[in-house]
C-alpha positions in Angstrom: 191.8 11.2 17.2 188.3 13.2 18.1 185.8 11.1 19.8 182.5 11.2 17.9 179.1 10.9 20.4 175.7 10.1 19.4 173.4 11.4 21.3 169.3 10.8 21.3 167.0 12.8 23.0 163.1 11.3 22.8 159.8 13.1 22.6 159.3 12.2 26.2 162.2 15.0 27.4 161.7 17.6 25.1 158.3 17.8 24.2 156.3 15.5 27.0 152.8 17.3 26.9 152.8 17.7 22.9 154.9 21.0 23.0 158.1 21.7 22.6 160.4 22.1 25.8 162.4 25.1 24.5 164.3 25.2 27.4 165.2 21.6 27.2 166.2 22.5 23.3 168.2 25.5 24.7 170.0 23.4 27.3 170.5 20.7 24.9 172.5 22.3 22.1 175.1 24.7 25.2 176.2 21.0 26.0 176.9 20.0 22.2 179.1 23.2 22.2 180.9 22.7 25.2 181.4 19.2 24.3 183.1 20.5 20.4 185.0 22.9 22.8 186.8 19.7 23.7 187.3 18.1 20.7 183.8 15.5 20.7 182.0 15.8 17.9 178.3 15.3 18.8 176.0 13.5 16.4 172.0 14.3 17.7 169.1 11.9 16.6 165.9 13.5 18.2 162.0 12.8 18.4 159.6 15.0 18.6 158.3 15.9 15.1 155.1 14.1 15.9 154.8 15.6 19.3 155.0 19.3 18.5 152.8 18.8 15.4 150.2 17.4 18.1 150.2 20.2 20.2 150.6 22.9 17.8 147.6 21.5 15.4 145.4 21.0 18.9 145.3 17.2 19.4 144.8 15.9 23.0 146.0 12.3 21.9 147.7 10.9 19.2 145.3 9.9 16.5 144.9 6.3 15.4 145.5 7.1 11.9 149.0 6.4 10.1 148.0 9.1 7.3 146.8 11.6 10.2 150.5 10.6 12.1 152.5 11.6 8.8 151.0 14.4 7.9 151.2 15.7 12.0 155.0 15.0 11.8 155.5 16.6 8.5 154.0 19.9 10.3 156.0 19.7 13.8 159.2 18.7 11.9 159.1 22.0 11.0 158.4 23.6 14.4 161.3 21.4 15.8 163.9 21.9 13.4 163.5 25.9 13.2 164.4 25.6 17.4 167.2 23.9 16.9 168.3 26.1 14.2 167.3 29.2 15.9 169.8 27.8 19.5 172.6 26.5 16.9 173.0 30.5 15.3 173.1 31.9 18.9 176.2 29.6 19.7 177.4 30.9 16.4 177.2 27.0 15.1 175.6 25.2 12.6 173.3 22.3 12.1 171.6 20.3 9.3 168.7 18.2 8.8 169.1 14.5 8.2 165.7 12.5 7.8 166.5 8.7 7.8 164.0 5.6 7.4 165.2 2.3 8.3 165.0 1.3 5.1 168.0 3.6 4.1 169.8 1.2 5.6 169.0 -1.6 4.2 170.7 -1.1 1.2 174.7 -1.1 1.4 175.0 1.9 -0.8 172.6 3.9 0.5 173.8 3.0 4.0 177.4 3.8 2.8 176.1 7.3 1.2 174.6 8.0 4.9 178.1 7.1 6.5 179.8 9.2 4.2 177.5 12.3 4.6 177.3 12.1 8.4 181.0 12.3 8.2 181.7 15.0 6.1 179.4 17.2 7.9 181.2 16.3 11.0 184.5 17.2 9.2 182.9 20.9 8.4 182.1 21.8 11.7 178.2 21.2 11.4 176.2 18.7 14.1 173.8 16.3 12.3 170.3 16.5 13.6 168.2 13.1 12.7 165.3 11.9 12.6 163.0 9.3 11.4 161.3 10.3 8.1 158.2 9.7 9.6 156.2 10.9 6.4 157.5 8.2 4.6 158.1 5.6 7.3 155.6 3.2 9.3 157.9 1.4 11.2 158.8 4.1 14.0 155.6 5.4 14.3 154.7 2.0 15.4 157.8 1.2 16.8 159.4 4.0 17.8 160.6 7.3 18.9 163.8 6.7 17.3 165.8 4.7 19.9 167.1 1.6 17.7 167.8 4.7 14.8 170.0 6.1 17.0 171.9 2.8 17.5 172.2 2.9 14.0 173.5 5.7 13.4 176.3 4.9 16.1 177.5 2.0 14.7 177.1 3.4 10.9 180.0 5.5 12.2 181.8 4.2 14.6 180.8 6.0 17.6 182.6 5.7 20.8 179.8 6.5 22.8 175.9 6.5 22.7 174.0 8.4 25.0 170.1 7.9 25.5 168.8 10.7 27.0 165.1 9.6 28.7 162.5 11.0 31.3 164.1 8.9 33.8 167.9 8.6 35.4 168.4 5.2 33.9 167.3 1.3 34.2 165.8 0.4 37.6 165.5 -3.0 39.6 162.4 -1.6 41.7 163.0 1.1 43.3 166.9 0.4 42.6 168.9 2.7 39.9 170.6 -0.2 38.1 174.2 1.7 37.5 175.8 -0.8 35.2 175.0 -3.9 33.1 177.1 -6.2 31.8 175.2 -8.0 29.3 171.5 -7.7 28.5 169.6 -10.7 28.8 166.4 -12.0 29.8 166.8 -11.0 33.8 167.2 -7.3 31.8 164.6 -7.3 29.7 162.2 -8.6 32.5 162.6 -5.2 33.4 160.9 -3.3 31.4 157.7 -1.7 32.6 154.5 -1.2 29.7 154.0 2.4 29.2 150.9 4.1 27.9 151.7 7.9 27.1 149.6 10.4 24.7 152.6 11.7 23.1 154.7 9.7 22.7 156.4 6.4 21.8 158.8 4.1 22.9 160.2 3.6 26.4 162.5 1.3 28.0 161.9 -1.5 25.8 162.9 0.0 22.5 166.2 1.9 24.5 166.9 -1.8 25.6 167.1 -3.2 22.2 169.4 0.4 21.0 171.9 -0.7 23.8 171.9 -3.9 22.9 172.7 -3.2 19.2 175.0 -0.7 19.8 177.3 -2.8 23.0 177.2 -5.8 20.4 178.8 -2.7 18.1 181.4 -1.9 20.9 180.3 1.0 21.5 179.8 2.6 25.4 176.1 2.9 26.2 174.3 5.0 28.6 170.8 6.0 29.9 170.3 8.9 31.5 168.3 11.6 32.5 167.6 14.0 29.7 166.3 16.5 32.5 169.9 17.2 34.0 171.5 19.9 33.3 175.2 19.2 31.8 174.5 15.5 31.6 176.2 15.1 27.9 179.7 16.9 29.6 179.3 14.2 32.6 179.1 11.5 30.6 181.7 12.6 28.0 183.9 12.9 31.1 183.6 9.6 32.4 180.9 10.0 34.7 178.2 7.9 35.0 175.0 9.1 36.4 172.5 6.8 35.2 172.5 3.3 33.7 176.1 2.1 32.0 176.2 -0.8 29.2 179.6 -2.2 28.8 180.4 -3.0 25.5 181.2 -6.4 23.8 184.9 -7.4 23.6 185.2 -8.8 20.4 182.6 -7.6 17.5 181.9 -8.9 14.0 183.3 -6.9 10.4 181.3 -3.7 9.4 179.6 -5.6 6.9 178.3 -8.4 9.1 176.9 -5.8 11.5 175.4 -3.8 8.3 173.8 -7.4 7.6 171.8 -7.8 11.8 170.6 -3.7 11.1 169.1 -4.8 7.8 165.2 -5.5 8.7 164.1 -9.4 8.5 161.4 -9.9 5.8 161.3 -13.5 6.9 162.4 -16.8 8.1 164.1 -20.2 6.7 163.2 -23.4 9.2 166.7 -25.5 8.8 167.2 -29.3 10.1 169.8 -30.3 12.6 172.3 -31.3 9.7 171.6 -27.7 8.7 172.0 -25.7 11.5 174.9 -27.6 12.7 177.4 -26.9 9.4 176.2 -22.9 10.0 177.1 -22.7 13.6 179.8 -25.4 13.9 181.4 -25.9 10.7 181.5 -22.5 8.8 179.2 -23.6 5.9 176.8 -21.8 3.8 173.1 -22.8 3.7 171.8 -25.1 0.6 168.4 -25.7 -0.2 168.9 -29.6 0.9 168.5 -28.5 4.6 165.5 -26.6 4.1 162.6 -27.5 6.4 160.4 -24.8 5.2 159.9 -20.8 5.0 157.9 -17.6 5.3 156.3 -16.5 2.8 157.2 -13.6 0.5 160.4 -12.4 1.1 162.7 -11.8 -2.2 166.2 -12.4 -3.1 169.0 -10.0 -1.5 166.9 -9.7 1.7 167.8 -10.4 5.6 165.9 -13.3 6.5 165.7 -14.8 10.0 167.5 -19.1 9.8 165.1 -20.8 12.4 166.0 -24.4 14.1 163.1 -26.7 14.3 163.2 -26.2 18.2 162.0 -22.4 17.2 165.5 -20.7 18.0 167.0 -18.7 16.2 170.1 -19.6 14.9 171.4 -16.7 12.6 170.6 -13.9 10.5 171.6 -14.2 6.4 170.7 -13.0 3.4 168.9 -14.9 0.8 170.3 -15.7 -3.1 166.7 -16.6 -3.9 163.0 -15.7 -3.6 161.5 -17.7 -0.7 159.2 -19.8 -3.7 161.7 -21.3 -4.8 163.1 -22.9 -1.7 162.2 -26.2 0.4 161.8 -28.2 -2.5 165.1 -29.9 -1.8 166.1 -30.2 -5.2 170.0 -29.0 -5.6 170.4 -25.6 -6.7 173.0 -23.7 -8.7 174.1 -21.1 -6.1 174.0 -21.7 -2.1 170.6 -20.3 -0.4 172.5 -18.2 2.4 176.4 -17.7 1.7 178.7 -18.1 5.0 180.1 -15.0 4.1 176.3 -13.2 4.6 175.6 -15.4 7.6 176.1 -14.1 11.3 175.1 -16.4 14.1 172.2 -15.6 16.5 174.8 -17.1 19.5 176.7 -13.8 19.2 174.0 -11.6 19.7 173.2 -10.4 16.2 170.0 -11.3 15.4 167.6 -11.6 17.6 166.2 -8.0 17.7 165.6 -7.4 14.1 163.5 -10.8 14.5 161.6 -10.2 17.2 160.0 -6.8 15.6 159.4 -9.2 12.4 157.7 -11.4 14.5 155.0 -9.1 16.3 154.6 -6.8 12.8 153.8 -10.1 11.2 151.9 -11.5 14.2 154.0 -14.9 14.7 
């Protein structure tokens, strides 16, 4: 069986000052043909569109402006995707295009239809090239440069591996290259260093949450140095020259782990009673147990099941708009199906809820 690779390579490596590295791009794509040379297939998300639209339209910083930002990226998507194409032809390959909002996977279909297509141009010899739809999309502008997408996409099809390629050789305890992590948690996160750059977005943080997705996926995550030559061959060969995440043991079903990348539109506060029939005793979620909720999230979307201590104690999706809940009066279906229920213990949920948290200002 062919081992299939994702690979993401951020603004910050191939176009740091707002221009496209071209030897970076040139570099970039030799690797993903020596890598199909020995039967890995290389799936590449990349940033940048915003970047080289910056630089080539004469900004010095990136405007303010979400319009301004989408327009920008609509020009340097351009600029970056003929590059690519132009490297791809002189190794006698072929790409294509794939632009992807978060909100493609949301739905099962859609996310399904992106499975599918990813897969069949793997099967014709052509290397995907992602990236966010930024025209369309807010959330990695603001969020960004494509990190948790790439995660995504990994898990969407069963990766083996997912390789982060950043502007530095991996996670670092002071001056310390950490070389492998176990399990990323609090002491991990603590980590992270703010970041201020004109170009681009992103950083350690948002590469953090990626791993973290895509381990909890079982899949083998790396950070390293998007600057070294041959670094996609190293780590395809079992070296390991920057930061290693091991990967869980034991993962939830496909579905489950469709249902923690779906984006959280809210919460649902649950009593003790509540929380303790989700987590101990397998059962679904009925009004009765309802504390309180958010406010305007609709039925069939991922919502965030709160304790009263403020934990988070799963993910699930709703059967019913969030008016209609807390009243405690007995309704027809349950509120959150066990079956759509995945518990914040294993992991699953507590990403997606955090980003709900600071977009909404909790």
């Amino acid at each position: 069986m062919k081992k299939t690779v994702v690979v993401k390579v951020g603004s910050s490596v191939i176009a740091p000052s707002g221009e496209i590295n071209s030897g970076i791009v040139r570099s970039l794509v030799k690797d993903i043909f020596q890598a199909k040379k020995i039967g890995v297939d290389i799936v590449l998300v990349t940033s940048g569109a915003i970047a080289s639209g910056l630089g080539a339209m004469g900004y010095k910083r990136k405007p303010n402006n979400i319009q301004s930002l989408m327009a920008i990226s609509s020009f340097g998507q351009i600029l970056l995707m003929d590059l690519f194409n132009k490297y791809f032809r002189q190794n006698k390959g072929k790409c294509a295009q794939v632009l992807l909002t978060w909100d493609d996977f949301n739905h099962r279909k859609r996310f399904l239809n992106i499975k599918k297509t990813l897969e069949k141009l793997l099967s014709l010899g052509v290397v995907p090239v992602i990236n966010e739809n930024d025209v369309v999309s807010h959330e990695e502008i603001r969020w960004g440069d494509n990190d948790y997408l790439s995660a995504l996409v990994a898990d969407s099809i069963s990766a083996d591996q997912l390789i982060l390629l950043s502007d530095v050789e991996g996670l670092f305890r002071g001056n310390e290259l950490i070389k492998q992590v176990e399990k990323i948690d609090k002491s991990i996160e603590s980590l992270v260093k703010k970041q201020n750059k004109a170009y681009t977005s992103g950083g350690m943080k948002t590469k953090l949450e990626a791993a973290t997705k895509a381990t909890l996926s079982g899949i083998k995550t790396y950070i390293v140095s998007g600057h070294r030559k041959g670094i996609i061959l190293d780590v395809i060969k079992g070296k390991n020259p920057g930061t290693f995440f091991i990967p869980a043991e034991g993962r939830e079903s496909s579905r489950k782990r469709w249902i923690c990348s779906k984006q959280i539109r809210g919460y649902i506060v649950v009593d003790q009673g509540a929380k303790e029939a989700l987590l101990c005793g397998g059962k679904s979620l009925l009004n009765v147990g309802i504390c309180c909720t958010s406010k305007e999230f609709s039925k069939g979307e991922a919502v965030a099941i709160i304790g009263q201590d403020g934990a988070v104690v799963g993910t699930g999706i709703t059967n019913y708009d969030w008016s209609i809940l807390g009243s405690k009066k007995r309704l027809k279906k349950e509120v959150v199906h066990r079956d759509n229920f995945v518990k914040a213990a294993e992991g699953w949920s507590c990403h997606p809820y955090h980003r709900f948290k600071d977009k909404a200002g909790n």
